[in-house]
C-alpha positions as CSV (number, residue, x, y, z in Angstrom):
1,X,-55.8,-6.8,-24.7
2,X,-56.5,-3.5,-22.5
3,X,-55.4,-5.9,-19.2
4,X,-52.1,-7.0,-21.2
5,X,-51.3,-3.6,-21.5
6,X,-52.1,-2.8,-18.3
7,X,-49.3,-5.5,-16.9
8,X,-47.5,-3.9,-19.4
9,X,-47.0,-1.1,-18.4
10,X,-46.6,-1.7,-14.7
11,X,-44.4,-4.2,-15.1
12,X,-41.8,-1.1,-16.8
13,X,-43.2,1.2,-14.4
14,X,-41.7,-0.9,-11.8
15,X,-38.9,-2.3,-13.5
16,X,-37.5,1.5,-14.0
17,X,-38.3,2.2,-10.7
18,X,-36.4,-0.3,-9.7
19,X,-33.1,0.6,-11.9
20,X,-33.2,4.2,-10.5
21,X,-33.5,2.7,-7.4
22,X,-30.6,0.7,-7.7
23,X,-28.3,3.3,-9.1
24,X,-29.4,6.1,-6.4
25,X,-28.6,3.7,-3.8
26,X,-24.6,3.0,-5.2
27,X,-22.1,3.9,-2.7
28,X,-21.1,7.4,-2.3
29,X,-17.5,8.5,-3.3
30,X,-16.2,8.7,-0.1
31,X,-17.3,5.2,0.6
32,X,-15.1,3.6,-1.9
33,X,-11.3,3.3,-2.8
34,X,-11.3,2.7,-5.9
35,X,-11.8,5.8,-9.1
36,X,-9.8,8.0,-10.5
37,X,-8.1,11.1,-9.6
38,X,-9.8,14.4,-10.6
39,X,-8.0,16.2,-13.4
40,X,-7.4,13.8,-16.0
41,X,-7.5,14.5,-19.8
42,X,-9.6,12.2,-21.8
43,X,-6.0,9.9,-22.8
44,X,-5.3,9.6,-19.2
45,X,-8.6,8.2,-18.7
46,X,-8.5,5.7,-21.4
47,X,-5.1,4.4,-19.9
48,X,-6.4,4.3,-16.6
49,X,-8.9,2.1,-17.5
50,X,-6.1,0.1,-19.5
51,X,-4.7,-0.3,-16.2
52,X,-7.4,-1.4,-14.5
53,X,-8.5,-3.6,-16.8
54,X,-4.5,-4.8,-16.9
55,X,-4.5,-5.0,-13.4
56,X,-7.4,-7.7,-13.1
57,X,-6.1,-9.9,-15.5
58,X,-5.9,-13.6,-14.0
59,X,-2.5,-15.5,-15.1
60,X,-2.7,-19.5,-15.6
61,X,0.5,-21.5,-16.8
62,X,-0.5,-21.2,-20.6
63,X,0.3,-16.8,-20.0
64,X,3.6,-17.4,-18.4
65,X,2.2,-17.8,-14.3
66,X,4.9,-19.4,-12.1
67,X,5.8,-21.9,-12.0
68,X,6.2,-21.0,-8.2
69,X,3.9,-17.7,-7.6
70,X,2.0,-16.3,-4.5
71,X,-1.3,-15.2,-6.8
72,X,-2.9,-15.2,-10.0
73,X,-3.6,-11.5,-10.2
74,X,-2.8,-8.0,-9.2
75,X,-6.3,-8.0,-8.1
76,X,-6.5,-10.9,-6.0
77,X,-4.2,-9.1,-3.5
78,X,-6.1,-6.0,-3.4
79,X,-10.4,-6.1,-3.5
80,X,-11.2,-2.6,-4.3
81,X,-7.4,-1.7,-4.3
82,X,-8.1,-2.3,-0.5
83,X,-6.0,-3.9,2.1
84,X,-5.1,-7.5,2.0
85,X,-6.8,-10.1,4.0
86,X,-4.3,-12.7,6.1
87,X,-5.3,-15.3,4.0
88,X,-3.3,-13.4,1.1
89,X,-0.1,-12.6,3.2
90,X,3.4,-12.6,1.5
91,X,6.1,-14.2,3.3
92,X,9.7,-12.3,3.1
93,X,13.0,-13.9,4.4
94,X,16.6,-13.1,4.5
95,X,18.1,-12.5,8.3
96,X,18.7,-10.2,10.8
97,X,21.7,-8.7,10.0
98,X,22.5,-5.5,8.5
99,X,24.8,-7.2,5.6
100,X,21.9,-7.0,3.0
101,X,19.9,-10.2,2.2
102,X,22.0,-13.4,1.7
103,X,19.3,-15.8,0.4
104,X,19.0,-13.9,-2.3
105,X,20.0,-16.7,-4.5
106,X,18.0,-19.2,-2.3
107,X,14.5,-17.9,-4.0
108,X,14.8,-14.5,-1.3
109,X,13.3,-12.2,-0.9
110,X,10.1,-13.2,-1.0
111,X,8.7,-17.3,-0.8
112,X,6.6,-18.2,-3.8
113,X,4.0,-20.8,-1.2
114,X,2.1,-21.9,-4.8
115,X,3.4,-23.6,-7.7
116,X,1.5,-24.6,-10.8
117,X,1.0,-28.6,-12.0
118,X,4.6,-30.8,-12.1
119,X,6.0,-28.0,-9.5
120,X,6.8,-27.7,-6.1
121,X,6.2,-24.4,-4.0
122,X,9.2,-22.7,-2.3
123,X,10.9,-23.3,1.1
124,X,11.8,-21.1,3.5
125,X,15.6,-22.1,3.2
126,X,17.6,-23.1,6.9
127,X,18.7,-20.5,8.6
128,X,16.2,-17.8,7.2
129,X,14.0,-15.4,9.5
130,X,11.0,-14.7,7.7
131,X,8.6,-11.9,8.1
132,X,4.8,-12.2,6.9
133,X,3.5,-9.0,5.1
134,X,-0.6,-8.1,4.2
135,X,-1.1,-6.3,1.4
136,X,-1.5,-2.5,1.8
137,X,-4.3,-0.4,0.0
138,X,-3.4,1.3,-3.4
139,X,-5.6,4.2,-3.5
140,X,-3.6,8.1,-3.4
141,X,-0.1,6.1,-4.2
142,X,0.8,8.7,-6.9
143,X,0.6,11.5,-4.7
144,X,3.1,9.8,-2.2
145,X,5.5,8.9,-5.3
146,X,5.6,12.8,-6.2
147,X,6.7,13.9,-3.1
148,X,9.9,15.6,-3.3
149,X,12.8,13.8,-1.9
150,X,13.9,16.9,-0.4
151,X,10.7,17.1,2.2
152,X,11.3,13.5,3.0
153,X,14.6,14.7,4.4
154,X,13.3,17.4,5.8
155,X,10.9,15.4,7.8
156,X,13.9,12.8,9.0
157,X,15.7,13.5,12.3
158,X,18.3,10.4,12.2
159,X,20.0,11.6,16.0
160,X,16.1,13.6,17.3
161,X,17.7,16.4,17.8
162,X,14.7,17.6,18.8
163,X,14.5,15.2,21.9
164,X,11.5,13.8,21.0
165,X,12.5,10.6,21.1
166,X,11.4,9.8,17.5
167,X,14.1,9.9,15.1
168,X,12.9,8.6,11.8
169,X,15.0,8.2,8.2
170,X,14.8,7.6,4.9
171,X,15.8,4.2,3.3
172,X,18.5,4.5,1.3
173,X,19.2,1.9,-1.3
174,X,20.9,1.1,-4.7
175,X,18.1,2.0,-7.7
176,X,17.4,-1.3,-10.5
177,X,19.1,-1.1,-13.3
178,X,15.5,0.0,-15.2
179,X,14.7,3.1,-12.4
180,X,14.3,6.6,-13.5
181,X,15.5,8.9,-11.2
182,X,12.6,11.2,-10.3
183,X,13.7,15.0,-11.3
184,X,16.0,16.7,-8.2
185,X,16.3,13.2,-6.8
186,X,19.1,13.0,-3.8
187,X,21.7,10.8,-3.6
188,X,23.2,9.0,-0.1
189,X,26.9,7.4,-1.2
190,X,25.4,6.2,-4.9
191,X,21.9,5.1,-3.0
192,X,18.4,7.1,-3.3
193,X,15.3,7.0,-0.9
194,X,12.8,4.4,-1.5
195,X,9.4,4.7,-0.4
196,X,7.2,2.2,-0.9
197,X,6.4,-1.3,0.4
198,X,6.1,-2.1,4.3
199,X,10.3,-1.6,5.1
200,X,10.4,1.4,2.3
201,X,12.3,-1.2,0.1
202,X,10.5,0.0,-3.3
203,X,12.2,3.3,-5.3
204,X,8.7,3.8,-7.2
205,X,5.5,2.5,-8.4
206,X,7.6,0.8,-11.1
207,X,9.9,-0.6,-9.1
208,X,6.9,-2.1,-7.4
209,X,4.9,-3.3,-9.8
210,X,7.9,-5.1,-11.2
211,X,8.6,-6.8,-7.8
212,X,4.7,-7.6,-7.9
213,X,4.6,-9.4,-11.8
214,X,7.8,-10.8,-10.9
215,X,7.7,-12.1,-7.5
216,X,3.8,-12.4,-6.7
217,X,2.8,-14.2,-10.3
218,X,6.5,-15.2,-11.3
219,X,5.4,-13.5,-14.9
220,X,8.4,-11.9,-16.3
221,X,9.0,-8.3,-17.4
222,X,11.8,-6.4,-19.9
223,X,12.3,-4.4,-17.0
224,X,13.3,-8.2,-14.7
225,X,13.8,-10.9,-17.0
226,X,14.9,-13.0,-14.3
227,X,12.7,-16.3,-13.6
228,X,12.4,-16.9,-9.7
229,X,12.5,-20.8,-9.9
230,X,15.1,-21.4,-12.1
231,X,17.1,-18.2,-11.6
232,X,18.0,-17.8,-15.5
233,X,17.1,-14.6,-18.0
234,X,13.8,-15.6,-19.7
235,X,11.6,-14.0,-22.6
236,X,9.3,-11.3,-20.8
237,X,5.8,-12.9,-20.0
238,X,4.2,-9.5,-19.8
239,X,4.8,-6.5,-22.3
240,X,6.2,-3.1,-21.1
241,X,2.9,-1.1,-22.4
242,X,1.1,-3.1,-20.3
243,X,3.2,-2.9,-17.2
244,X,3.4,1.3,-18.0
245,X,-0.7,1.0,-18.0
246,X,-0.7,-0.8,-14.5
247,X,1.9,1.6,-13.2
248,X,-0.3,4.6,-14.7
249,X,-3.4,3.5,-12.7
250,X,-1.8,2.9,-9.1
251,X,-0.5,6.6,-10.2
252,X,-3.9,7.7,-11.0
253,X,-6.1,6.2,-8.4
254,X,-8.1,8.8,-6.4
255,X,-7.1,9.3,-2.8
256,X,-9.5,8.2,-0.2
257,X,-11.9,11.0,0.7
258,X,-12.7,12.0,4.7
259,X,-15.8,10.4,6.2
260,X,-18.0,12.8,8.8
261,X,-15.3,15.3,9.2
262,X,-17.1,17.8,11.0
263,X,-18.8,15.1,13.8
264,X,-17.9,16.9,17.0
265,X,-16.0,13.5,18.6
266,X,-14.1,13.2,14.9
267,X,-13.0,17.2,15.9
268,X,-12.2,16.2,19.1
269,X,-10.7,13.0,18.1
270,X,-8.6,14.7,16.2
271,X,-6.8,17.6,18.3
272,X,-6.0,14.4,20.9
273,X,-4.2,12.5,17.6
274,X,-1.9,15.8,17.4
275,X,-1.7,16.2,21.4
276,X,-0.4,12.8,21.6
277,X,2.2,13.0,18.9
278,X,0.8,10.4,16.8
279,X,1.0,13.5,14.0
280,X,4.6,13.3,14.5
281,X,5.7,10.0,12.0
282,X,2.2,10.2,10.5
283,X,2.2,13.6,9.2
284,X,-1.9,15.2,7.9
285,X,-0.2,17.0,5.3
286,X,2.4,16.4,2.8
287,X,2.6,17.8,-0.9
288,X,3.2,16.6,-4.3
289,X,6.2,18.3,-6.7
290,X,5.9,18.8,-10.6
291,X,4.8,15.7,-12.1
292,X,4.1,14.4,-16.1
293,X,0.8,14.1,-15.1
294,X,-1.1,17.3,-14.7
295,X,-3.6,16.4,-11.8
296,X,-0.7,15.4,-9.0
297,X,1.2,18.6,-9.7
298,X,2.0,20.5,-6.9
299,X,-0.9,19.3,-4.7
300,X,-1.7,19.7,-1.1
301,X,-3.0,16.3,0.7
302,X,-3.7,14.2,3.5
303,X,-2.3,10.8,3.5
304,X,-1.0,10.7,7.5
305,X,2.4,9.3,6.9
306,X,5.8,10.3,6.8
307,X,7.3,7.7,4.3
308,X,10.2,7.4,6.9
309,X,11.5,4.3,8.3
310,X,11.0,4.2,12.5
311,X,11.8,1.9,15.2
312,X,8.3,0.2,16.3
313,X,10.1,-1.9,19.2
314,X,10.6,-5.9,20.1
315,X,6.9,-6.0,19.7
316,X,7.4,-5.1,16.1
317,X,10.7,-6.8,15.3
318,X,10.1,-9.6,12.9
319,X,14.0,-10.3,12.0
320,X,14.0,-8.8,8.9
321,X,15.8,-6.4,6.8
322,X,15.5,-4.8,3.6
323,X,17.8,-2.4,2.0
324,X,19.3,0.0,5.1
325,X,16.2,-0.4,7.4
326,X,16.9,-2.9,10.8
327,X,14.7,-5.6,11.8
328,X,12.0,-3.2,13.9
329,X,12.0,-0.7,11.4
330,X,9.3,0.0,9.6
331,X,8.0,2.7,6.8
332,X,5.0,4.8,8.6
333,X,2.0,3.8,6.9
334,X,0.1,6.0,5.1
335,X,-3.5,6.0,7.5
336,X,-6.0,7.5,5.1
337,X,-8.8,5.1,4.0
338,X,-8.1,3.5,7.4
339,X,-12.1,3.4,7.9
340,X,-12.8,1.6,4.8
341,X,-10.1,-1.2,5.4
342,X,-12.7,-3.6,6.6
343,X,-14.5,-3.0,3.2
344,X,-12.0,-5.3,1.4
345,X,-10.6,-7.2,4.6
346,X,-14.1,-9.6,5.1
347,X,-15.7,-7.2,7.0
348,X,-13.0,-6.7,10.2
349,X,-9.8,-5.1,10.6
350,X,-6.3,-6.7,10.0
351,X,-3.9,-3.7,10.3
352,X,-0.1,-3.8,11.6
353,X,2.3,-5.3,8.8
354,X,1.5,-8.7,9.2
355,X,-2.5,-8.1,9.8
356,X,-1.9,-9.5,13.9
357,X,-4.4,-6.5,15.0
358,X,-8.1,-7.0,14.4
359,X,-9.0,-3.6,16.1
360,X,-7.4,0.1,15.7
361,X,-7.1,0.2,19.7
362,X,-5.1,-3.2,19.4
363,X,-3.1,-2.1,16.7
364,X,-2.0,1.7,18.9
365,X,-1.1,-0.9,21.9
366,X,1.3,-3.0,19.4
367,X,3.2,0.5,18.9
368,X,6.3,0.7,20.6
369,X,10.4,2.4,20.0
370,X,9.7,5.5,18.8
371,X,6.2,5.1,19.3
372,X,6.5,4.2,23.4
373,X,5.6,7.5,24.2
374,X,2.4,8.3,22.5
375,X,1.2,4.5,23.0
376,X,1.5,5.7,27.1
377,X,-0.2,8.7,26.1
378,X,-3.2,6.8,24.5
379,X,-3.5,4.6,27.8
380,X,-4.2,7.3,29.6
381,X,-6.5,8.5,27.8
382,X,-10.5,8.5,29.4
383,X,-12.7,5.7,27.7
384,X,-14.4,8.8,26.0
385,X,-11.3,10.0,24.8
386,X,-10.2,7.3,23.1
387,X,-13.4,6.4,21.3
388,X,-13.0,9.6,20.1
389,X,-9.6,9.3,18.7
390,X,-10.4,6.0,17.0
391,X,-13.4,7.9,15.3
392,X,-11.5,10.3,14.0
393,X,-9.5,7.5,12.8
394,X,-12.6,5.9,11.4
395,X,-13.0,8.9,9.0
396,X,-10.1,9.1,7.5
């Protein structure tokens, strides 16, 4: 009897052990994406974790999925709110001209490539260009949607008057019928700045995650009623509480927190990001406006973008348009959480729009247009030099 509880007792010695082990070894803070922003009051928090509980949901045919989609969740798309993988691409097609997408009523803008039992998946229709899209990473976007329209302009130079050569704008486009214009926004000729998605084609995180239920899982909303296959009004698939909760978490998600800040070769990586203008379309600092929600109120941070549209180059020109941006336009992606990209893309980078670069040197060297400049810059950069700007780059 005095053996038995002997084992016993070792046996939860050990198992405890173990447990404490296991839960003083989680990752650190800064080592994940995902959480929520500091400041929230005990409601927030509970619809948060509505959101993220919303935002994992998986869709089947029997909850209103297709019947021509892309995924089955939110989640699928974004591991850890992460960047995509090329294996869960997006396709996007219209043409290269400035005269606004034409195939809209061809299934455009974006190609559902699944459909469910009894169903074909979309075409890419003749005479399309198509562009191919990864996913970007969710954390911090609620700091980027309260930034104030007015600094976006400020940061915009549409003729570089400064000679520069980097002359970045705003995308201007018509708002959805179901927007809310975000307090002191501007207007262009009845058209407001968008700021989200790869080509800035998105007004806010609702206007995303609309696009996303509607034209990633074919799952109907109030907000767009309109069935992709068929092209007729249907009965929403997905209530407006819970599309509010999803929008409230991508609002609420923490933004990604600096890795080894203070390593000398991050310091020094660093100064050679600003001497090489790089800091000049992906700004370090940026700040929030009043917001509903206490915690992004007027809040200084670091997300390394300028939420403008730039010319990347031929390199970078996929044919594609959306709203007022040209073919090698592209929004300047945010850069923090760079060095946890891998984390959620199998372990390697895919960075650039369409995920073509598997390394942060390859992606610099895609850079060209407006970029040409501090691409050259980079090449001439010692070997030393530029392992020290990609570490900096690492810890953002």
């Amino acid at each position: 009897m005095k053996n038995n509880f002997l084992i016993l007792s070792f046996a939860l010695t050990f198992l405890l052990a173990s447990c404490e082990k296991t839960i003083s070894e989680g990752p650190m803070e800064n080592e994940v994406l995902d959480g929520q922003v500091e400041g929230l009051s005990y409601q927030e928090s509970i619809q948060f974790l509505k959101g993220d509980e919303a935002f994992a949901e998986v869709f089947t045919s029997s909850k209103g999925l297709g019947p021509v989609f892309v995924a089955t969740s939110c989640i699928s798309c974004h591991a850890g709110d992460g960047k995509g993988h090329p294996s869960t691409t997006l396709t996007r097609f219209g043409q290269i001209d400035g005269t606004g997408n034409l195939f809209l009523d061809f299934g455009g803008p974006q190609l559902q490539n699944r459909a469910i039992p009894g169903y074909e998946p979309e075409q890419i229709p003749n005479g399309a260009t198509s562009t191919k899209l990864t996913p970007p990473m969710n954390t911090g976007l609620g700091f980027l949607d309260a930034v104030l329209d007015a600094d976006i302009i400020a940061m915009s130079d549409p003729n570089d008057n400064d000679g520069d050569g980097i002359s970045g704008i705003p995308n201007w486009i018509e708002l959805p019928s179901y927007s809310i214009l975000r307090a002191n926004a501007i207007s262009q000729n009845g058209k407001y700045i968008h700021r989200f998605g790869k080509k800035a084609a998105a007004y806010d995180l609702l206007h995303q995650t609309v696009n996303a239920y509607n034209q990633d899982m074919g799952i109907t909303s109030s907000f767009d009623p309109m069935d992709t296959f068929s092209g007729l009004e249907i009965d929403p698939e997905v209530s407006n509480n819970i599309v509010n909760d999803v929008v409230f978490y991508l609002k609420t998600l923490k933004a990604p927190i600096r890795r080894n800040a203070d390593n000398a070769e991050v310091l020094s990586g660093g100064n050679l990001f600003s001497q090489i203008q790089c800091a000049s379309c992906h700004k370090p600092t940026l700040q929030t406006g009043n917001s509903s929600i206490n915690a992004l109120s007027n809040k200084i941070f670091h997300p390394y973008t300028d939420l403008l549209l730039h010319d990347m180059g031929s390199e970078l020109d996929d044919g594609y348009t959306e709203g007022n941006a040209t073919t090698a336009e592209w929004r300047t992606p945010p850069l923090w959480g760079l060095g946890l990209a891998p984390d959620a893309q199998g372990g390697q980078y895919f960075l650039m729009h369409d995920g073509r670069a598997t390394s942060i040197n390859e992606a610099i060297l895609l850079h060209g247009g407006e970029a040409s400049n501090s691409k050259l810059q980079y090449q001439n950069l010692s070997e030393i030099e530029k392992n020290e700007l990609i570490k900096f780059l690492e810890s953002l």
